[in-house]
C-alpha positions in Angstrom: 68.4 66.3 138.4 70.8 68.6 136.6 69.0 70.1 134.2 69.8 71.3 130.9 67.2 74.1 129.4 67.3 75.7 126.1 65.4 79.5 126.2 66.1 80.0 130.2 65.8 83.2 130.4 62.6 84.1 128.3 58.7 85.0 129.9 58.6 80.7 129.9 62.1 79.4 130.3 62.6 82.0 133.6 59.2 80.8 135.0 60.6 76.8 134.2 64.1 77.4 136.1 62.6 79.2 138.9 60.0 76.3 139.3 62.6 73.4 138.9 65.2 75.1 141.4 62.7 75.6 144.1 62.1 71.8 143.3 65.1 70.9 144.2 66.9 70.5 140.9 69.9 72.2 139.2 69.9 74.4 135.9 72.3 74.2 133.3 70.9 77.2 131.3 72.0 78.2 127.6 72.9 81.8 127.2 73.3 83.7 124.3 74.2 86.7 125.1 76.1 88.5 128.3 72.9 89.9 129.1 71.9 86.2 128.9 74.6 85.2 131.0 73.6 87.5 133.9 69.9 86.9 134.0 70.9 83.1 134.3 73.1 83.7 136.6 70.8 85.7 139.1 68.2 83.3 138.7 70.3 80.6 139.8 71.3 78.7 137.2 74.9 77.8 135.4 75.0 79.9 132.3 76.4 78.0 129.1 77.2 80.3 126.5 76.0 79.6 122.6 73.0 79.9 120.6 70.0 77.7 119.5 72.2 77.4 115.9 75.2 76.2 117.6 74.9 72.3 117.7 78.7 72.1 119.2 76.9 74.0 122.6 73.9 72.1 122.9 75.3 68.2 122.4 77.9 70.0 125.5 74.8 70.9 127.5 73.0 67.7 127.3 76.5 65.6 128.2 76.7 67.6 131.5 73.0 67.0 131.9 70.4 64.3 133.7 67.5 65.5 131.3 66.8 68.1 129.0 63.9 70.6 128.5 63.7 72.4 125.0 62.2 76.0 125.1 64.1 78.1 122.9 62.5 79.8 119.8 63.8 82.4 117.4 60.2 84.0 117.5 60.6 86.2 114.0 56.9 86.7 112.9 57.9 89.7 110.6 57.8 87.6 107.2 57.1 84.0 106.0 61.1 83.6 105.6 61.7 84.7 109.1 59.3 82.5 110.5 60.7 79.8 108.1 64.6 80.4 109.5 63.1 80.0 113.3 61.5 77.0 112.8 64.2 75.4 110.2 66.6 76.3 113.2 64.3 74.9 115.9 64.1 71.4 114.0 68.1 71.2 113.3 68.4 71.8 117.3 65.9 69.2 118.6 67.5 66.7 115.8 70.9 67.3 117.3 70.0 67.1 121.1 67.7 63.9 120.6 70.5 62.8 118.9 72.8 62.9 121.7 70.3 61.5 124.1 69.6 58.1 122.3 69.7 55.3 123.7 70.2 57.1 127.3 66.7 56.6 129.1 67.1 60.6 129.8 64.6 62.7 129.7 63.5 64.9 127.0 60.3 67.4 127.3 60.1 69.6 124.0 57.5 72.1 123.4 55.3 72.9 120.7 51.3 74.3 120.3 47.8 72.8 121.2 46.9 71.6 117.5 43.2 72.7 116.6 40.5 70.2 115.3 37.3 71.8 113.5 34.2 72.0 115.7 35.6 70.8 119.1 38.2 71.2 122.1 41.7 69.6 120.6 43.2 67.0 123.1 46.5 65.8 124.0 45.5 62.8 121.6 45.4 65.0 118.3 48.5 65.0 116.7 50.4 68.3 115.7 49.5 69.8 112.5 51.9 69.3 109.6 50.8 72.1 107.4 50.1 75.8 107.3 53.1 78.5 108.6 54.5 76.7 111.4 54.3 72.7 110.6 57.9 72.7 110.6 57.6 72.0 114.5 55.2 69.8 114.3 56.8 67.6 112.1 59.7 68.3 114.5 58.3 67.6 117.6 56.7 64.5 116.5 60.1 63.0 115.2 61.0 63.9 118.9 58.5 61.7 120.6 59.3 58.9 118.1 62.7 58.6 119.8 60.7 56.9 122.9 61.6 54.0 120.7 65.1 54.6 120.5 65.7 55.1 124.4 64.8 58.4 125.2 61.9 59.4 127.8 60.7 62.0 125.4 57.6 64.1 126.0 56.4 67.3 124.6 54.5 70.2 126.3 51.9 71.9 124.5 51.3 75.5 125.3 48.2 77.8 124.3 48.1 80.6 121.4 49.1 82.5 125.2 51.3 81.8 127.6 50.8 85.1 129.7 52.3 86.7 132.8 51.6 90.3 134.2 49.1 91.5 131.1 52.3 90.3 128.5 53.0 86.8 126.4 51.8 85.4 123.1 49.5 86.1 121.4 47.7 88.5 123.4 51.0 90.1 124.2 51.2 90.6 120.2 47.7 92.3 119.9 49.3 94.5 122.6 52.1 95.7 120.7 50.5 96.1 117.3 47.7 97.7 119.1 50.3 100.3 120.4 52.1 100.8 116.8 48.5 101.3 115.2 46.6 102.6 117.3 43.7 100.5 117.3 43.2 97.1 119.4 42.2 95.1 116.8 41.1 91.6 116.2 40.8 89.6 112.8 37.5 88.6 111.2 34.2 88.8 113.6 36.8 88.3 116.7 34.9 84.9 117.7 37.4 82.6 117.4 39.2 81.4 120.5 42.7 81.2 121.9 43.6 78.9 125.1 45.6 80.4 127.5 47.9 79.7 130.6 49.7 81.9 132.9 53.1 81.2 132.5 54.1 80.3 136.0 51.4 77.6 135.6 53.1 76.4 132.7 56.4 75.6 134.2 54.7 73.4 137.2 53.4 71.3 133.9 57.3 71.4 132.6 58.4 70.0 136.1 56.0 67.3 136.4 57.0 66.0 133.1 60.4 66.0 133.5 59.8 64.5 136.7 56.9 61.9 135.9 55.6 61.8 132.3 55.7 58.3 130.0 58.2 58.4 127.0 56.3 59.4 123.7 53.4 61.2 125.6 52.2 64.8 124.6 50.8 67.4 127.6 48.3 70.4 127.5 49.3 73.5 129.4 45.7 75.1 128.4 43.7 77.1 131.8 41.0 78.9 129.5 40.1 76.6 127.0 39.1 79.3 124.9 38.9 83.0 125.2 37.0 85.0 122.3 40.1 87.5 120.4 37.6 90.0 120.8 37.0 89.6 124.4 40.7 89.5 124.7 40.9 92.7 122.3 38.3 94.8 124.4 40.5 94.5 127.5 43.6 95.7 125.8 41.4 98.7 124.2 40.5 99.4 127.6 43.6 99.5 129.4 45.2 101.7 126.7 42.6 103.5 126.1 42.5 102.8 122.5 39.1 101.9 119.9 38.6 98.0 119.3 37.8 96.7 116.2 38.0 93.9 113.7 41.3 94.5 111.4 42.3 92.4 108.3 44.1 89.3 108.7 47.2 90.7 106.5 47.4 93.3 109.6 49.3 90.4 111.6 51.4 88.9 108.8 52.4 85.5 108.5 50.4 84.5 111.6 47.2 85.8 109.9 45.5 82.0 109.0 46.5 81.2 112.4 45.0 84.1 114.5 41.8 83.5 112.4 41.6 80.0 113.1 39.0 79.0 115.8 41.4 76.4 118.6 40.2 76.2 121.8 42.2 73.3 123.8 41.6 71.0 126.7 43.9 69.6 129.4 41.2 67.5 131.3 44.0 64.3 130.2 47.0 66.4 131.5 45.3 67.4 134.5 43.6 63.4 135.7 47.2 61.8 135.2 49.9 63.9 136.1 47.9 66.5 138.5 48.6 70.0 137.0 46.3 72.5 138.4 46.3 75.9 137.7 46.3 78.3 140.5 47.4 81.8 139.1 44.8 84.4 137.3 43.5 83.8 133.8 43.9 85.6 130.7 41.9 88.1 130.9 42.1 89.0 134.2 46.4 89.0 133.9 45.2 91.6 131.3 44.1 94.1 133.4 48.0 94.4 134.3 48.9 96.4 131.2 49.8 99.8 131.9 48.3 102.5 129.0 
């Protein structure tokens, strides 16, 4: 297939062309910038310039395309409104490339988060949360998959609170950096809440596979650890930078604060039965021993 992807050149969206080229598919990769242009072009793939805002570049990217995977975030977590303009823009760019896929029997893979459910492992059966700081993208997502209806083989990919590769990505990679502005490796509240994780070259197998395989209107886990303690995940940090480790208040990460409290460990036993994802590369806290002090 001649694939269209959104994000290409991020920690994910690298790890997703690389996988699909060696699979024997070709990338079509959006590029905002020169540097952009260049990374996309070393990897391999055909850069088309424009951003995640401009709707004129992305319905042009999915007419030159065979299917379409959707990575791209704006990834502001400095204030509510920043956060707000990501995911507003996120949700205006999946409306217009679904739009242009209707009624075309492509497919579609989106991404979005493992949802948590009080007192138990969330599953690729829970649907996405559509409240708290980011239920934009759920609310986003979901419209997505309801365009299985409308003839488009739409899926989303659900990726962990980290999608990591050598000691950096999500939200471990965002304990790191506050933890070298402050200071401190810290962790809200008592630090036993838990994040799933995935390495991120892991991920993009789970990307190909449901490009390549997955039913319209179906959701995917890309969890490994189903749930690593934040103060487990803190300790290593502190250790590797040589830094103290201890609990901070939940203003200290701003508007993700309710989420990094939240307890949302994940399972991809479903994922893994029917479409055969296995992970193979090192786990969270061992990809953290990678950080250099």
């Amino acid at each position: 297939m001649h694939v269209f992807v959104t994000g290409g050149t991020g920690l994910i969206g690298s790890a997703v062309v690389a996988e699909l080229l060696d699979n024997g598919h070709t990338v079509l990769a959006l590029a905002r910038s020169e540097a952009s242009v260049l990374a996309a072009e070393a990897a391999g793939a055909e850069p088309l310039r424009g951003a995640l805002a401009d709707l004129d570049a992305l319905r042009l990217g999915v007419a030159q395309a065979d299917g379409v995977i959707h990575l791209a975030f704006g990834n502001d977590f400095t204030s509510p409104d920043a956060l707000a303009k990501s995911v507003a823009e996120e949700s205006a760019a999946l409306a217009a490339l679904g739009e242009e896929l209707v009624g075309t029997d492509r497919p579609f893979v989106t991404v979005s988060g493992t949802p948590w459910v009080p007192g138990r492992l969330s599953t690729e059966a829970d649907p996405l949360p559509i409240d708290g700081p980011v239920a934009g993208r759920g609310r986003a997502v979901t419209a997505i998959l309801g365009l299985a209806s409308h003839g488009v083989r739409s899926t989303a990919v659900r990726l962990p609170r980290t999608v990591h590769h050598q000691g950096d990505g999500g939200f471990a990679g965002l304990l790191t950096r506050i933890a070298r502005q402050t200071g401190v490796s810290g962790y809200p509240g008592d630090g036993a809440q838990r994040w799933p994780a995935v390495h991120a070259l892991d991920a993009a197998v789970l990307f190909r596979l449901a490009l390549e395989r997955a039913e319209a209107g179906t959701s995917w886990h890309a969890v490994d650890d189903e749930g690593d303690c934040v103060r487990d995940i803190a300790a290593v940090i502190g250790r590797r930078l040589g830094l103290p480790v201890k609990s901070m208040p939940a203003e200290t990460y701003g508007p993700l604060g309710p989420i990094f409290t939240t307890d949302q460990p994940s399972s991809s036993s479903h994922t893994r039965q029917t479409l055969g994802w296995e992970p193979k590369h090192p786990r969270l806290l061992q990809d953290l021993e990678n950080l250099q002090p």
